[in-house]
C-alpha positions in Angstrom: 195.1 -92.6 113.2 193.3 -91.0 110.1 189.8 -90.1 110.4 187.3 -89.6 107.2 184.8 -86.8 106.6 182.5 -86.0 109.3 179.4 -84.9 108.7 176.6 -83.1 110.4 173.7 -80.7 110.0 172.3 -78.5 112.7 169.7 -76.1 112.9 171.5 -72.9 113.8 174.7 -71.2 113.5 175.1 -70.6 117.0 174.5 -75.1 117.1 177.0 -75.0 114.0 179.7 -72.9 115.7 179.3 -75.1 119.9 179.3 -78.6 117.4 183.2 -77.0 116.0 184.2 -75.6 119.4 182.9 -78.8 121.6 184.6 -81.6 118.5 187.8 -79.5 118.3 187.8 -79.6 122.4 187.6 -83.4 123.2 189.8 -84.0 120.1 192.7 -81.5 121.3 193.1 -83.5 124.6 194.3 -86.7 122.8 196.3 -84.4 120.4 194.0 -84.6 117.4 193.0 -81.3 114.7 190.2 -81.5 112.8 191.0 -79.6 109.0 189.4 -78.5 106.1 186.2 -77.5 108.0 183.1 -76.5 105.1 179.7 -74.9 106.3 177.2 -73.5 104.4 177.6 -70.6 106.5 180.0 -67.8 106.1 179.1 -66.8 109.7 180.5 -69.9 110.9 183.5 -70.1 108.6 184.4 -66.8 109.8 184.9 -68.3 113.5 187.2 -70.9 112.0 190.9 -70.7 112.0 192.1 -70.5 108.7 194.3 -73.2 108.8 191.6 -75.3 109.7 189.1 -74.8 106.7 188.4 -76.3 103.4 190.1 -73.6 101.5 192.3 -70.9 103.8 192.7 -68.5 101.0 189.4 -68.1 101.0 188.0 -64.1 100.9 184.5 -64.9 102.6 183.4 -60.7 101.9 183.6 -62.1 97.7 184.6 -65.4 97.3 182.4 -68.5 96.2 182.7 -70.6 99.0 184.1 -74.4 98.7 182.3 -77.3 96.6 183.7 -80.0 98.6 183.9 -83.7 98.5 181.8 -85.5 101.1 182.2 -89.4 101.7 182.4 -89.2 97.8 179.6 -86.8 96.9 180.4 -82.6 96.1 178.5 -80.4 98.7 178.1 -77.3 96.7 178.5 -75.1 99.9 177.6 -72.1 98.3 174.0 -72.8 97.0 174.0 -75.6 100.1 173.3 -78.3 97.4 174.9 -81.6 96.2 176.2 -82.3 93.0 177.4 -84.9 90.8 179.9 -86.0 88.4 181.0 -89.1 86.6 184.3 -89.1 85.1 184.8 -90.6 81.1 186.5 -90.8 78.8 185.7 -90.0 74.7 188.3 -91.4 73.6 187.9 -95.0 74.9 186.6 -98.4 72.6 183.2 -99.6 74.0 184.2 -103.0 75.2 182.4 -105.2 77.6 185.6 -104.0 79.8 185.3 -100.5 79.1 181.5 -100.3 79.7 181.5 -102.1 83.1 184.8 -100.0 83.7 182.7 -96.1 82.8 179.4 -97.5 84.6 181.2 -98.3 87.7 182.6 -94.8 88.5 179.4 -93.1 89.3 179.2 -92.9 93.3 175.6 -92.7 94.4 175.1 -94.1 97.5 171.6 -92.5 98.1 170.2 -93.4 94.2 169.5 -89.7 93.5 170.8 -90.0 89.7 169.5 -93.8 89.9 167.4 -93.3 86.5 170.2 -92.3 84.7 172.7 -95.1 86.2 170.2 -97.6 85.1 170.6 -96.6 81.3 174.5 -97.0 81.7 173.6 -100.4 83.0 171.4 -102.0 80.5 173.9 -102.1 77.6 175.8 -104.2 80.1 173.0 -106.0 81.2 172.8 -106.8 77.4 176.4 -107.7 76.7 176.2 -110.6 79.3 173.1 -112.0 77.9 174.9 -112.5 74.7 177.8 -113.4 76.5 180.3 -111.4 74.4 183.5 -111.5 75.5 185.1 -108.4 77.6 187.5 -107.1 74.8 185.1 -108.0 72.1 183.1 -104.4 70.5 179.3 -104.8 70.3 177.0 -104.0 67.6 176.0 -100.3 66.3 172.5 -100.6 67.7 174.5 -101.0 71.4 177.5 -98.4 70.4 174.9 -95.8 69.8 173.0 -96.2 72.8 175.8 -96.5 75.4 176.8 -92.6 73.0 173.7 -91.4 74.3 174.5 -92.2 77.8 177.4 -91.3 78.0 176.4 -87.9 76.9 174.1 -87.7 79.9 177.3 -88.5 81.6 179.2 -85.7 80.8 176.3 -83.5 81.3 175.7 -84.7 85.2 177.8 -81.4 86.2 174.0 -79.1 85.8 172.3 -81.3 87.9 171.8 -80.3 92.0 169.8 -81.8 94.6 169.1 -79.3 97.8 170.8 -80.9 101.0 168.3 -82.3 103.5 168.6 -81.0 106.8 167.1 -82.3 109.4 165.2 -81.0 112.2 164.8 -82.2 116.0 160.8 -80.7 116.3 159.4 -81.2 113.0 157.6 -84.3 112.3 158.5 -86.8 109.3 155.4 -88.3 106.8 157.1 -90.8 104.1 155.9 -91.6 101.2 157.4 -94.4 99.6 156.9 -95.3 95.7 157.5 -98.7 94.1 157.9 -100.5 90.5 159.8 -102.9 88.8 160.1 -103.1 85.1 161.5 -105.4 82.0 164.4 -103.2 81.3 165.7 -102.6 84.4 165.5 -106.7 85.1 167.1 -107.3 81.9 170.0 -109.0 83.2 168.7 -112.0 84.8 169.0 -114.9 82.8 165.9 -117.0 83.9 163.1 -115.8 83.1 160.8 -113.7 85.9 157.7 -112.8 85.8 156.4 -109.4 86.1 154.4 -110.5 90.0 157.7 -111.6 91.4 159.3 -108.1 89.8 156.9 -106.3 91.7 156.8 -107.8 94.6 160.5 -107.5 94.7 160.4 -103.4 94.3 157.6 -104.1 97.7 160.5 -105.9 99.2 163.3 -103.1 98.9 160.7 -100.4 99.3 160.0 -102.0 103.1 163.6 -102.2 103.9 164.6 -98.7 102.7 161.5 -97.5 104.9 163.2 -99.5 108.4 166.6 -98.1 107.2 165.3 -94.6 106.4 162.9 -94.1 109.7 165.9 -96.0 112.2 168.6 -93.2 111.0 166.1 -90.1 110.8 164.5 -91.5 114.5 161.6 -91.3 113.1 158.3 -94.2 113.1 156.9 -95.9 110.6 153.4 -95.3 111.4 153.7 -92.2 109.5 154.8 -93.8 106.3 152.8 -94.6 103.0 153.5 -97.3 100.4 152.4 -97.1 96.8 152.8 -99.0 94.1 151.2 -99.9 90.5 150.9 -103.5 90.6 147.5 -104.6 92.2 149.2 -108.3 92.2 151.2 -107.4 95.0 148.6 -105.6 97.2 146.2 -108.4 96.7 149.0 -110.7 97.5 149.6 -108.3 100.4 146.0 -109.0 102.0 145.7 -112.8 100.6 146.0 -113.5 104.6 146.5 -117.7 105.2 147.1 -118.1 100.9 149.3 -120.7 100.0 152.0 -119.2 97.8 155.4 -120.3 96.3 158.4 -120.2 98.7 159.7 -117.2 96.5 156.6 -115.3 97.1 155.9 -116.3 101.1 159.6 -115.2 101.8 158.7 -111.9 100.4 155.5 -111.6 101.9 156.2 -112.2 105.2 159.4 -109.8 105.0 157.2 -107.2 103.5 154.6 -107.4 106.4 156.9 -108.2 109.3 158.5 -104.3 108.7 154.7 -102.5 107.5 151.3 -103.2 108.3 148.9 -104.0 105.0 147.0 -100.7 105.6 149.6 -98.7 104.6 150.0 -99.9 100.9 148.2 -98.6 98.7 147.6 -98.2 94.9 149.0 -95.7 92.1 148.6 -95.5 88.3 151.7 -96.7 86.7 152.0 -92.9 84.8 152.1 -91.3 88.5 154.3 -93.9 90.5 157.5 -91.8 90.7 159.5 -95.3 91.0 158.4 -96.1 87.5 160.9 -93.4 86.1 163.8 -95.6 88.1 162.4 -98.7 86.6 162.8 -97.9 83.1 165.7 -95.3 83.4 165.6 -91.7 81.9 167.7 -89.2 79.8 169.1 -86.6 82.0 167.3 -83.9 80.3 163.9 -85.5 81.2 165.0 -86.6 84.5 165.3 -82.2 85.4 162.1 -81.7 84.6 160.2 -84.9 86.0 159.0 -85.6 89.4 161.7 -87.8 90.6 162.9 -84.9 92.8 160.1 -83.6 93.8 156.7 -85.6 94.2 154.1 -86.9 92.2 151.3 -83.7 92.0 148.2 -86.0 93.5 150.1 -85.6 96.8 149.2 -81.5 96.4 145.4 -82.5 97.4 143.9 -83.9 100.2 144.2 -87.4 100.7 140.2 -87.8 99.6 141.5 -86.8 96.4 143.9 -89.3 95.4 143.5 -92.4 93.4 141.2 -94.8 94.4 142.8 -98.1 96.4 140.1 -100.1 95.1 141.3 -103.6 93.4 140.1 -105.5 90.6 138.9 -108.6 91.4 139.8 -110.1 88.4 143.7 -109.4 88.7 145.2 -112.4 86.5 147.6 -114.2 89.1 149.7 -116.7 87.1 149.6 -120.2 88.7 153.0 -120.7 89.3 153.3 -118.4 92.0 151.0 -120.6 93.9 152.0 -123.3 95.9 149.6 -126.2 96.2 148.1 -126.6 100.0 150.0 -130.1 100.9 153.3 -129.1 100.2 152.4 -125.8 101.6 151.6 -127.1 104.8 155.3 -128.3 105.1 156.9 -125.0 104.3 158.9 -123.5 106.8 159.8 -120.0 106.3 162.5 -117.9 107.5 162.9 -114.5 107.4 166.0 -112.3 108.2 166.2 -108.1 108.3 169.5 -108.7 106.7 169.4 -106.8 103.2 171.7 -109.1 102.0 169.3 -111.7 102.2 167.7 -111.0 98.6 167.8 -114.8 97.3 
């Protein structure tokens, strides 16, 4: 039997070191060893047998301790972070082939370096619009973009995110930003409009607040929406509307997980999401606020921007259904999050 990485945060080392003694004990009777045990800790991995850690050479009074890989991301032990790479390759030809083949080796299951995975993606996104063929070499215009990327790339290495711990006592407030953008939608080949964009970025904002509040045992009272499109939050409180079946799916998803009082608006310059929905150089992406929070949050909750809607929001027709065949519309939702059609 082979077992994966396990992994788990606790709040002390004296937790850290009864999690190794109490796994390695249940595991033993069955004839199992756990190895290449990490910690942030050098107390910890100083109670460790050295043929059980990470590294057993390791001197813990002057070494660096481990950057290990964890279920495919690089916990920088030492500064207790995570880090990132993305392996290329500068001597390749910028096919459709090779493109989708560089894009695809970035592993980022959480979507901390999603701003800079979506400017790998566009030129893709591009290349089967025009439907070039995979061996085929695009223009200049697209060769010199995808150069700038891949720069960004190679550069991933000075980037860190600190490691969330969690803790049993403290309490959890979310708050959860939303966009959707033209670029980042490039792909599709019918047409979309911006509404259905936005309410789509509503959609995946719902379900990664269920997924998100489930694993951390947490409740979703305590968790804020915002987003920059007053479409969807008037769409949002258009109780009884009639609306197309693309729009009435999404609705009802959105407002089956949150209530409509939680939703609530943000200029597009200070939605946090917007930066994922239009992608960002790496250098920019340091210095911006998509690791840390937008600064309105700083003040007191009388301070931020105003939830009040214009009236005169321009709703394009089409997303409306007419009332007769609205009255036969049967709608059914699922939690699934493969049910994005």
């Amino acid at each position: 039997m082979y077992v994966d990485n396990i992994l788990d945060s606790v709040d002390t080392e004296e937790e850290a070191m009864d999690l190794y003694k109490q796994t390695a004990a249940v595991l033993s009777k069955s004839y199992f060893r756990l190895r290449k045990w990490a910690s942030s800790s050098r107390q910890v991995i100083a109670e460790i047998p050295r043929n059980e850690r990470a590294n057993p050479e390791l001197d813990l009074t002057k070494d660096v301790l481990v950057k290990e890989k964890t279920l495919g991301l690089l916990w920088d032990c030492e500064e207790d972070v995570l880090r990132f790479s993305w392996p290329t390759s500068s001597n390749h030809v910028p096919t459709k082939r090779q493109i989708l083949s560089i894009s695809a080796r970035a592993f980022d299951p959480l979507g901390l370096i999603s701003p800079v995975n979506i400017t790998a993606r566009i030129p893709l996104q591009e290349l089967s619009i025009t439907q070039c063929d995979w061996d085929d070499v695009p223009n200049e215009n697209l060769i010199s973009r995808w150069n700038v990327s891949l720069q960004d790339k190679e550069d991933l290495g000075s980037v860190s995110v600190p490691r969330l711990t969690r803790s049993s006592t403290r309490p959890y407030i979310f708050r959860i930003f939303c966009d959707a953008g033209e670029v980042a939608y490039g792909a599709v080949i019918t047409a979309t409009t911006f509404p259905r964009l936005e309410l789509q970025g509503a959609v995946i904002a719902a379900r990664m607040a269920a997924t998100t509040v489930r694993d951390l045992q947490s409740s979703l009272e305590r968790v804020t929406f915002w987003t920059d499109s007053g479409v969807v939050l008037l769409w949002l409180q258009a109780t009884g509307r009639p609306f197309c079946t693309f729009a009435e799916n999404r609705i009802s998803e959105i407002l089956d997980i949150t209530k409509v009082n939680q939703w609530k608006y943000v200029p597009g310059k200070e939605n946090a999401a917007d930066i994922l929905s239009r992608g960002l150089r790496l250098g920019t992406l340091k210095n911006s606020y998509w690791f840390s929070e937008p600064t309105f949050l700083w003040r007191t909750p009388e301070s931020w921007p105003s939830n009040s809607l214009k009236t005169d929001v321009d709703v394009s027709a089409e997303e409306l259904e007419c009332v007769e065949a609205a009255r036969f519309v049967s709608v059914y939702t699922s939690p699934s999050s493969e049910d994005v059609i």
